[in-house]
C-alpha positions as CSV (number, residue, x, y, z in Angstrom):
1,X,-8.0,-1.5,14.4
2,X,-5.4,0.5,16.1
3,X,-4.9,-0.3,19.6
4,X,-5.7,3.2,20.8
5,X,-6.8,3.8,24.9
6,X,-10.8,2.8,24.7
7,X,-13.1,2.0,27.4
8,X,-15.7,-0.9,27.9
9,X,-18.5,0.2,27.4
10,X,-19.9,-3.3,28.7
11,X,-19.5,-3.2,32.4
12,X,-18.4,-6.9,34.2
13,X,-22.1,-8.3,34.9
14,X,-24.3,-5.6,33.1
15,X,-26.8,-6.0,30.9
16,X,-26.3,-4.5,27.1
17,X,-29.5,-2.9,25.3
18,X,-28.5,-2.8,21.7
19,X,-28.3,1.3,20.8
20,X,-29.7,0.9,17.4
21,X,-27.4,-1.3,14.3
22,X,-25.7,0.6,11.6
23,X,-26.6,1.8,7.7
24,X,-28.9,-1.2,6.1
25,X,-28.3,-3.5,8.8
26,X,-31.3,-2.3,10.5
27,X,-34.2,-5.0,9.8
28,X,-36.4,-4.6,13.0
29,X,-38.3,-2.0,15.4
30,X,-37.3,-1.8,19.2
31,X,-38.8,1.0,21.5
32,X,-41.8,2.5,21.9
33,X,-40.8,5.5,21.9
34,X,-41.0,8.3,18.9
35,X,-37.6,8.4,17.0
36,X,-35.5,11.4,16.8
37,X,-33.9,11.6,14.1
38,X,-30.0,13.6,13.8
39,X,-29.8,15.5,10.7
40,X,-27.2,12.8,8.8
41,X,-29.2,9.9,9.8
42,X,-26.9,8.9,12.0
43,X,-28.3,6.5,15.1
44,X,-28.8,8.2,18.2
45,X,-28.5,6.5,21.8
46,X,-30.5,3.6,22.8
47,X,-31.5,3.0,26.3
48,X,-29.8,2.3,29.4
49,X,-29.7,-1.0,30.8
50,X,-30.3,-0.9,34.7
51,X,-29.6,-3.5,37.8
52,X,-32.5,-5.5,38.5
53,X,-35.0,-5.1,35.6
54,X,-35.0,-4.6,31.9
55,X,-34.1,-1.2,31.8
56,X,-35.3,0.8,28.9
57,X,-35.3,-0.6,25.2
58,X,-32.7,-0.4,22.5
59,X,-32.4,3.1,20.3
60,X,-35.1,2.9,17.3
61,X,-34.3,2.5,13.9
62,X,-36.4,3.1,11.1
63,X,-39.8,1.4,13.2
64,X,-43.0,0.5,11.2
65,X,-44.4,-1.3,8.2
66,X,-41.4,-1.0,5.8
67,X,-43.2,1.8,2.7
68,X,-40.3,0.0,0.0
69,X,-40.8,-3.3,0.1
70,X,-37.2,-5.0,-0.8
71,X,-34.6,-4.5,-3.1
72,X,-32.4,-7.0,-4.6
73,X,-29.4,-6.4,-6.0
74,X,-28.3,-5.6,-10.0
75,X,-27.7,-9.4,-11.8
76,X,-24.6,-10.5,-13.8
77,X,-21.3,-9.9,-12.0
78,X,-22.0,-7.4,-9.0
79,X,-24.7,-5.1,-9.3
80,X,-25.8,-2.7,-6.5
81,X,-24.8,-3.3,-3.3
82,X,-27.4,-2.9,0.0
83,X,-30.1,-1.3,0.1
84,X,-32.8,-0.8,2.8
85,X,-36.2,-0.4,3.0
86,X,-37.5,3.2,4.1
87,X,-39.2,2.8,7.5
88,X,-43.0,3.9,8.2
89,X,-44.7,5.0,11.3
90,X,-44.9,2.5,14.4
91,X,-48.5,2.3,16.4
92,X,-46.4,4.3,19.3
93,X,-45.3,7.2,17.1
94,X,-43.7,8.1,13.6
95,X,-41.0,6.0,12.8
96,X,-37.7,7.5,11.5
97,X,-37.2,7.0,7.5
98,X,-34.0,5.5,6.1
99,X,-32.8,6.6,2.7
100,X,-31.8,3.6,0.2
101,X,-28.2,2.2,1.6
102,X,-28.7,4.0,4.8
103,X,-30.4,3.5,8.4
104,X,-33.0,5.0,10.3
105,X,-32.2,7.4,13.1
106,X,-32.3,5.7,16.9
107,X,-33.9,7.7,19.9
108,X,-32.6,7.1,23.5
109,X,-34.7,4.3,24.3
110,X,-37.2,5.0,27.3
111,X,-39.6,2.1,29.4
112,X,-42.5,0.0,28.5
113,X,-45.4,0.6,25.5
114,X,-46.0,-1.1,22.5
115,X,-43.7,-0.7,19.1
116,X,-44.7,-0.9,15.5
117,X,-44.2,-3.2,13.2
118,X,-40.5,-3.8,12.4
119,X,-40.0,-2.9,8.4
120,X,-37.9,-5.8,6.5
121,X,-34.4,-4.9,4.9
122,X,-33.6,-4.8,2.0
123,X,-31.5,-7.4,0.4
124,X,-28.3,-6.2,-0.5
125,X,-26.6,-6.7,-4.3
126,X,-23.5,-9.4,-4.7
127,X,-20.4,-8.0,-4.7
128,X,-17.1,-8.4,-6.7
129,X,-17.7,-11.9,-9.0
130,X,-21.2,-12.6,-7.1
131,X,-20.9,-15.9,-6.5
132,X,-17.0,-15.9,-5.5
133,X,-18.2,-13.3,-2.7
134,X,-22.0,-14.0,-1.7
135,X,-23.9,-11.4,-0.7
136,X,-23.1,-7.8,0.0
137,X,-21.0,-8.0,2.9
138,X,-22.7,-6.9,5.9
139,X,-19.8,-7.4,9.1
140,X,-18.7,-6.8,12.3
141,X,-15.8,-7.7,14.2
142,X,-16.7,-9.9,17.3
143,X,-13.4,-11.0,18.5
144,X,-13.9,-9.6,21.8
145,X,-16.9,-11.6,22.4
146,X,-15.8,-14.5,24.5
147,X,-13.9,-12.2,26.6
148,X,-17.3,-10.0,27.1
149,X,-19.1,-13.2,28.3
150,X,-16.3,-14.2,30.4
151,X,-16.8,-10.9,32.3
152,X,-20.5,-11.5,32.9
153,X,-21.8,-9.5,29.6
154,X,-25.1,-10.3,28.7
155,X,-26.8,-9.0,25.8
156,X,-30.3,-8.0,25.1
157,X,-31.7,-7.6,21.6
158,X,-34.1,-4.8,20.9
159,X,-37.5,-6.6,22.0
160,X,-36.3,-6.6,25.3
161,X,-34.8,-10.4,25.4
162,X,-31.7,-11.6,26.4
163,X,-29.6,-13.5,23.2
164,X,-26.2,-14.5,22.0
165,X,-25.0,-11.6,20.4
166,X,-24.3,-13.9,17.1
167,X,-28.2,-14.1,16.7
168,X,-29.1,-11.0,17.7
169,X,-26.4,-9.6,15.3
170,X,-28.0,-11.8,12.6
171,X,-31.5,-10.9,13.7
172,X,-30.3,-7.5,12.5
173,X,-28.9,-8.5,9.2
174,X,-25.3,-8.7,9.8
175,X,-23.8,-12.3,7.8
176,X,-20.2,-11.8,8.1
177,X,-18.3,-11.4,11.2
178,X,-14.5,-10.9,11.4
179,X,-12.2,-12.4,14.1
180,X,-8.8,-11.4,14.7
181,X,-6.3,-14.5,15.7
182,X,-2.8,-13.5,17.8
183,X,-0.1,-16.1,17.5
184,X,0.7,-16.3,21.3
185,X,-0.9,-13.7,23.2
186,X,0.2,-15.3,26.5
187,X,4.0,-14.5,25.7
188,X,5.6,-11.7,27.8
189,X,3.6,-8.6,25.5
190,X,1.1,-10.7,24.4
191,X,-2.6,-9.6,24.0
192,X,-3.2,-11.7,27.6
193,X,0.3,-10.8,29.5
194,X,1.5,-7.1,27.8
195,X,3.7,-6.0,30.6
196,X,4.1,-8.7,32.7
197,X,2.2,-7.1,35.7
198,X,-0.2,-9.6,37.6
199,X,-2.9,-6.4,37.3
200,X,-2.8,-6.4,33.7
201,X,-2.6,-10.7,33.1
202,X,-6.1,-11.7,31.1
203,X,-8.1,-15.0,32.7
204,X,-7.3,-16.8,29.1
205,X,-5.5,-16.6,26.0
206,X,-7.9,-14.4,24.0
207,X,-7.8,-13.9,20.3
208,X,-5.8,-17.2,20.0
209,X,-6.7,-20.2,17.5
210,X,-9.0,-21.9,19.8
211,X,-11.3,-19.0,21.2
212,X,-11.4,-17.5,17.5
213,X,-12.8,-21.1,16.5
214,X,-15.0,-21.3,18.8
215,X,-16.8,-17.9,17.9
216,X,-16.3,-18.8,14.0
217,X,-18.0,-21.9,14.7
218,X,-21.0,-20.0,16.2
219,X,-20.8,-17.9,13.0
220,X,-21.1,-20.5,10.6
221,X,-23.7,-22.7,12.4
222,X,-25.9,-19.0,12.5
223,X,-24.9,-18.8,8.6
224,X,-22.5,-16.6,8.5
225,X,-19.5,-16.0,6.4
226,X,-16.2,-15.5,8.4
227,X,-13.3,-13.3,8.0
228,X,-10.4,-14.0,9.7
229,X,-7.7,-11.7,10.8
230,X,-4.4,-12.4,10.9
231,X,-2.3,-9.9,12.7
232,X,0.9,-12.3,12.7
233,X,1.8,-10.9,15.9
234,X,1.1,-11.5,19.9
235,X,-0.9,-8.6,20.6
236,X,-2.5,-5.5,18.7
237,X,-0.4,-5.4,15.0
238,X,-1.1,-1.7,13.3
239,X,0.7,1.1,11.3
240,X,2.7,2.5,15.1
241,X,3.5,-1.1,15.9
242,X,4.4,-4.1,13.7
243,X,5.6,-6.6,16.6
244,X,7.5,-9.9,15.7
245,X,5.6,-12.8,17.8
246,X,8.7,-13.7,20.4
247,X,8.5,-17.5,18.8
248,X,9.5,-16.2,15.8
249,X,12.2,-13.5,16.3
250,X,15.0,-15.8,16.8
251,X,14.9,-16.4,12.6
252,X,18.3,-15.4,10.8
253,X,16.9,-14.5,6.9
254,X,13.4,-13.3,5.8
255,X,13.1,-16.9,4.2
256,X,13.3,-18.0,7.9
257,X,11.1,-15.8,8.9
258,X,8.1,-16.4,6.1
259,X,8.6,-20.6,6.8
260,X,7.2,-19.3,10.2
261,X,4.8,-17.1,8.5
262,X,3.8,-20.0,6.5
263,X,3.4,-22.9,8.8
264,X,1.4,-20.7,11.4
265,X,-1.2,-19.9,8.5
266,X,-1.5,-23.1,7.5
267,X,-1.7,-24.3,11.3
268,X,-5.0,-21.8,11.9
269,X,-6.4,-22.3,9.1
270,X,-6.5,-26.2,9.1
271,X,-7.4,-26.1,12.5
272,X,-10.6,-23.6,11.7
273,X,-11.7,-25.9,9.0
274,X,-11.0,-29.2,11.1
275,X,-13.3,-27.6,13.5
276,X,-15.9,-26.8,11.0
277,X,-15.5,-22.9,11.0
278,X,-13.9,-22.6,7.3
279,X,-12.7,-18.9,6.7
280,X,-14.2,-17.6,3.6
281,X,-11.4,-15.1,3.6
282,X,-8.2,-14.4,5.3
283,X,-6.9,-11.1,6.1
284,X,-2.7,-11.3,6.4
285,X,-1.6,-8.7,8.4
286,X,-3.2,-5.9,10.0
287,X,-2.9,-2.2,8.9
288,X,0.4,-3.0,7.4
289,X,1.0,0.1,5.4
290,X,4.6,0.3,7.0
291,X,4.8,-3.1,6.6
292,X,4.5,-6.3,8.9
293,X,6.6,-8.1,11.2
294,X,9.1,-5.1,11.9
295,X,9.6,-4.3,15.6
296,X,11.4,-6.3,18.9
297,X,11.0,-4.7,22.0
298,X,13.5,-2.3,23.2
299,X,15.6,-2.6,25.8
300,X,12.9,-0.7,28.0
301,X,10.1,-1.7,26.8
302,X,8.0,-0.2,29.3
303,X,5.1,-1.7,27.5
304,X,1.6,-0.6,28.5
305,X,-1.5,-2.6,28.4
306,X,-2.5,-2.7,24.8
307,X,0.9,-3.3,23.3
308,X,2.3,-0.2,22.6
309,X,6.1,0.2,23.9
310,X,9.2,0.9,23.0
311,X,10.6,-0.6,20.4
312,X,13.1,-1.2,18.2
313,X,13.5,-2.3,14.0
314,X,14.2,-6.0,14.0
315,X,17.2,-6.7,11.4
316,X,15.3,-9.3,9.6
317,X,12.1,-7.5,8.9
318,X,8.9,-7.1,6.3
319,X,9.4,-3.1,6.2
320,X,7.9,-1.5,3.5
321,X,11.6,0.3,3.0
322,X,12.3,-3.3,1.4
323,X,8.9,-4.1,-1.1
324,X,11.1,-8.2,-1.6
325,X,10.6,-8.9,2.1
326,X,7.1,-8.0,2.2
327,X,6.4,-9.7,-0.7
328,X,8.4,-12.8,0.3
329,X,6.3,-12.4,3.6
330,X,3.2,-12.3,1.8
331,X,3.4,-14.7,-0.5
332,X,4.2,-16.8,2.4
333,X,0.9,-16.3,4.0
334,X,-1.0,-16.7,0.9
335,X,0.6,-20.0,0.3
336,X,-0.3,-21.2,3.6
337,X,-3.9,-20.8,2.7
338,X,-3.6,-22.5,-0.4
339,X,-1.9,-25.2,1.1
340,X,-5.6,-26.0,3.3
341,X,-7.9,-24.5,0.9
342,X,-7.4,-22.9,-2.8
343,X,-10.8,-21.3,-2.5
344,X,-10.5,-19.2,0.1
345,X,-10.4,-16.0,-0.4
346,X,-7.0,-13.3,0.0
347,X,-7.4,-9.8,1.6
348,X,-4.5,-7.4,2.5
349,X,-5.7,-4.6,5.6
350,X,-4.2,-0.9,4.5
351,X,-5.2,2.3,6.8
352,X,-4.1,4.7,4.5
353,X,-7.4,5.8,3.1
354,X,-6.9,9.6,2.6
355,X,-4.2,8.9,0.0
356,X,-5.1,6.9,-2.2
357,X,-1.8,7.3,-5.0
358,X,0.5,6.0,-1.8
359,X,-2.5,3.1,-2.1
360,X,-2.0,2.2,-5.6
361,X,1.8,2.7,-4.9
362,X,1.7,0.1,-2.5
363,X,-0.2,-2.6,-4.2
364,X,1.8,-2.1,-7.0
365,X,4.6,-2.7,-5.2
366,X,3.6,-5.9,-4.1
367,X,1.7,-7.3,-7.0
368,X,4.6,-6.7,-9.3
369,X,6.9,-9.0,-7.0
370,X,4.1,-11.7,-7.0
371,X,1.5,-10.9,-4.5
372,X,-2.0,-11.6,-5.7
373,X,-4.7,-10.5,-3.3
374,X,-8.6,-11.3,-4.1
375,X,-9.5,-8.1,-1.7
376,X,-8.5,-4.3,-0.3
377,X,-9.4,-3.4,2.7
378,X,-9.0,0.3,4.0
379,X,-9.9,1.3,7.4
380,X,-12.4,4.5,7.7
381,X,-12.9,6.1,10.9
382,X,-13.7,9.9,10.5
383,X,-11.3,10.3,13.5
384,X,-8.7,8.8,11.3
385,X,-8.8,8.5,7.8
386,X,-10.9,11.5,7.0
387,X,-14.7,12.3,6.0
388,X,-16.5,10.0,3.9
389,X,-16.1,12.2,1.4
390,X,-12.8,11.1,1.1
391,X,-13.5,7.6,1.7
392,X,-15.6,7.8,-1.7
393,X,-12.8,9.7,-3.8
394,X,-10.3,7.1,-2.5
395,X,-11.9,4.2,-3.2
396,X,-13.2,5.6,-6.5
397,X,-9.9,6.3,-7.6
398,X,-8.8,3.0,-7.0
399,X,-11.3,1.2,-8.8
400,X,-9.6,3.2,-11.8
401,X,-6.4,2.4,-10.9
402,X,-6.4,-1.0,-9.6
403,X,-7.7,-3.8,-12.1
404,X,-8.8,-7.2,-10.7
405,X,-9.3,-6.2,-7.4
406,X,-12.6,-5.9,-4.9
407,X,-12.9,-3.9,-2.3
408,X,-14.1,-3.5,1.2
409,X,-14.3,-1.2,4.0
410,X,-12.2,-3.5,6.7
411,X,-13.0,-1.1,10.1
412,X,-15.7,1.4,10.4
413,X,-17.7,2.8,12.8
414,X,-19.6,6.0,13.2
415,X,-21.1,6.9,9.4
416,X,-22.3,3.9,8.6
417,X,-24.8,5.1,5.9
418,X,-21.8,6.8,4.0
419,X,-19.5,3.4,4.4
420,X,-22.1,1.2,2.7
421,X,-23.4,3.7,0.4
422,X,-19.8,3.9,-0.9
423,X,-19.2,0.4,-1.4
424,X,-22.6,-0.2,-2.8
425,X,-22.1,2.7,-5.5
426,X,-18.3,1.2,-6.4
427,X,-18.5,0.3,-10.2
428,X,-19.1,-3.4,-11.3
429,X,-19.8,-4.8,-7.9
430,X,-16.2,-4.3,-6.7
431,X,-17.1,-2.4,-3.7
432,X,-18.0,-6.0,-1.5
433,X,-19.3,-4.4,1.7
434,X,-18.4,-3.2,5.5
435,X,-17.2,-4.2,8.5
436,X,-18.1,-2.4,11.7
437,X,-15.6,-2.3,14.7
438,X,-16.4,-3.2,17.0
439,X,-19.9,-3.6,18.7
440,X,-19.2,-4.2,22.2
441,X,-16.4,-1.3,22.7
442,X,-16.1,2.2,22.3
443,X,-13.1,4.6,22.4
444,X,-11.6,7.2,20.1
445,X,-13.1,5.4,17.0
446,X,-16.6,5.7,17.4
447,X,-19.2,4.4,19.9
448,X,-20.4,0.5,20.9
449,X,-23.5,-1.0,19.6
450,X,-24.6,-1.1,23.0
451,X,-24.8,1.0,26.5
């Protein structure tokens, strides 16, 4: 995700009512009260959470006895992908109705009274090989989790009790989460210390090795598969910034530069799977259409909270102007997987999504000088990247145009029916699933899971 200005949704010491869970990830009822439901299916508001009680419930999804029953996905490699049930009416009013692949509409949640029956969800269709990928990927990013807690966050699920958001997300059908790793966000512009100013300074190190374990490990023990994100960088890595972590921007030559590349993924990710948290996938880089590892700071940096600053071109740099040096990075990083874990599975993070030649451009670039990712992701925000409508042609167009690869939607947030419609309709179970970002924050992108 781009580090664009949000706000925190999740006041210090408040209490989060879940607003009502995305496309097919919907498996349960919450309010009593009768669902409205927005023309595009789209989830409405859920209730406010108030000092010194419950406050009301959670938005509604599609309430009641489920009229579908469940739908598996298509056999052999791939086969559909989601797939929900539609909802029915709940004993306190009619429950909204969720088209196949989408979600129920949420109501702002009020007080009190009885709710319907929760419908069950469908079960989505593998992806990609099927048993390479597991299920249809249904994820969120949660690496801003620990820091949520640490401000007093609490989070209530939709029946109106207090749970760690890894089990409510699972209650809800979510079984991948993604976590994005920093190498030092404690360095002068780091994700914890970005200008140096005492106001600014974060309580820990978040988003380094041993908080992302520690929410992995939470993952894994709820059985979920884990994504992790490697933005090779000290704070927020994205297509305006691609910042050289200060350890490493002393290196002479781009081979000095991917030995650092190297060791640090191999470092992570033996230290995730000593831990017990092994990544099913690895994500190197994020957003790197313009490349990665590109930018020092400038003389004046006059850096701002979330890493953006003034900058300058490092002269040994992964630039997309030079397709050997972000191969040479690249194959770096996957060889530092490999060297833990063969298995695991590649993914390279592109936000280009409303063109999808400069896409195939791109991976041609780097597949031809040895790059050989498992997984695309694109990022689709609406904001961003475009209507879904051309999410669909892009992705289309690559599954023409791009053999041997599988797909996902890496960040997403409002639209949710159209992301996992789109990847669930992708030819040959290439498209693997979605990835919402992020549920405890809202900003330009889209809104939080929760008020």
């Amino acid at each position: 995700m781009t580090a664009r200005h949000w706000r925190n949704v999740i006041e210090s010491k408040s209490v989060a009512v879940l607003r009502g869970v995305a496309a097919i990830f919907l498996l349960c009822h919450c309010s009593s009260n009768t669902p409205t439901l927005p023309s595009d299916g789209e989830g409405g508001a859920g209730g406010e959470s108030q000092a010194g009680k419950s406050g009301g419930e959670g938005g509604v999804p599609s309430a009641g006895t489920p009229s579908g029953g469940t739908r598996s996905g298509g056999t052999g490699s791939g086969g559909d992908g989601g797939g929900s049930d539609a909802g029915g009416s709940s004993s306190s009013g009619s429950g909204g109705t969720s088209t196949s692949g989408g979600h129920g509409g949420t109501a702002t949640g009020g007080e009190g009274g009885a709710s319907g029956d929760g419908g069950t969800g469908g079960t989505g269709g593998t992806g990609g090989t099927g048993a390479d990928f597991g299920p249809f990927m249904l994820g969120a990013d949660i690496s801003s989790l620990p820091e949520s807690i640490d401000a007093g966050t609490t989070f209530l699920d939709t029946d109106g009790v207090e749970k760690d958001l890894v089990t409510l997300l699972g209650n809800h059908g979510f079984n991948y989460v993604r976590l994005r790793t920093f190498v030092d966000p404690s360095a002068l512009y780091g994700y914890a210390n970005p200008n140096g100013e005492e106001q600014y300074k974060k309580a820990e190190s978040y988003c380094d090795t041993e908080h992302t374990l520690d929410v992995a490990l939470r993952a894994k023990e709820a059985g979920m598969r884990f994504l992790l994100d490697l933005h090779y960088s000290d704070n927020w890595a994205d297509p305006g910034k691609q910042m050289i972590p200060a350890a490493w921007r002393g290196a002479t030559s781009i081979s000095q530069l991917a030995s650092h590349v190297k060791s640090y993924t191999t470092s992570v990710v033996s230290e995730l799977v000593a831990g017990g948290a092994r990544p099913d996938m690895v994500q190197l880089g994020n957003e790197i259409t313009p490349g990665l590892l590109i930018h020092i700071p400038g003389p004046d940096p006059d850096a701002d909270q979330w890493g953006n600053m003034n900058k300058l071109t490092n002269t040994i740099n992964g630039a997309a102007s030079n397709w050997n040096n972000v191969a040479t990075l690249l194959k770096a990083g996957v060889d530092g997987v490999r060297a833990v874990d063969p298995t695991i599975k590649i993914m390279l993070h592109l936000e280009n999504t409303k063109s999808f030649p400069a896409i195939v451009a791109w991976v041609n670039a780097v597949r031809s000088r040895g790059v050989q990712p498992d997984v695309l992701g694109l990022s689709c925000y609406p904001t961003f990247q475009g209507e879904p409508a051309v999410w669909k042609d892009t992705f289309e167009q690559l599954t023409q145009n791009l053999d041997g690869l599988s797909f996902v939607i890496a960040e997403y947030n409002p639209r949710a029916t159209e992301a996992n419609r789109i990847m669930a309709g992708l030819p040959d179970g290439r498209g693997l699933g979605t990835f919402f970002w992020e549920p405890t924050q809202s900003g330009s992108w889209g809104a939080s899971l929760f008020h």
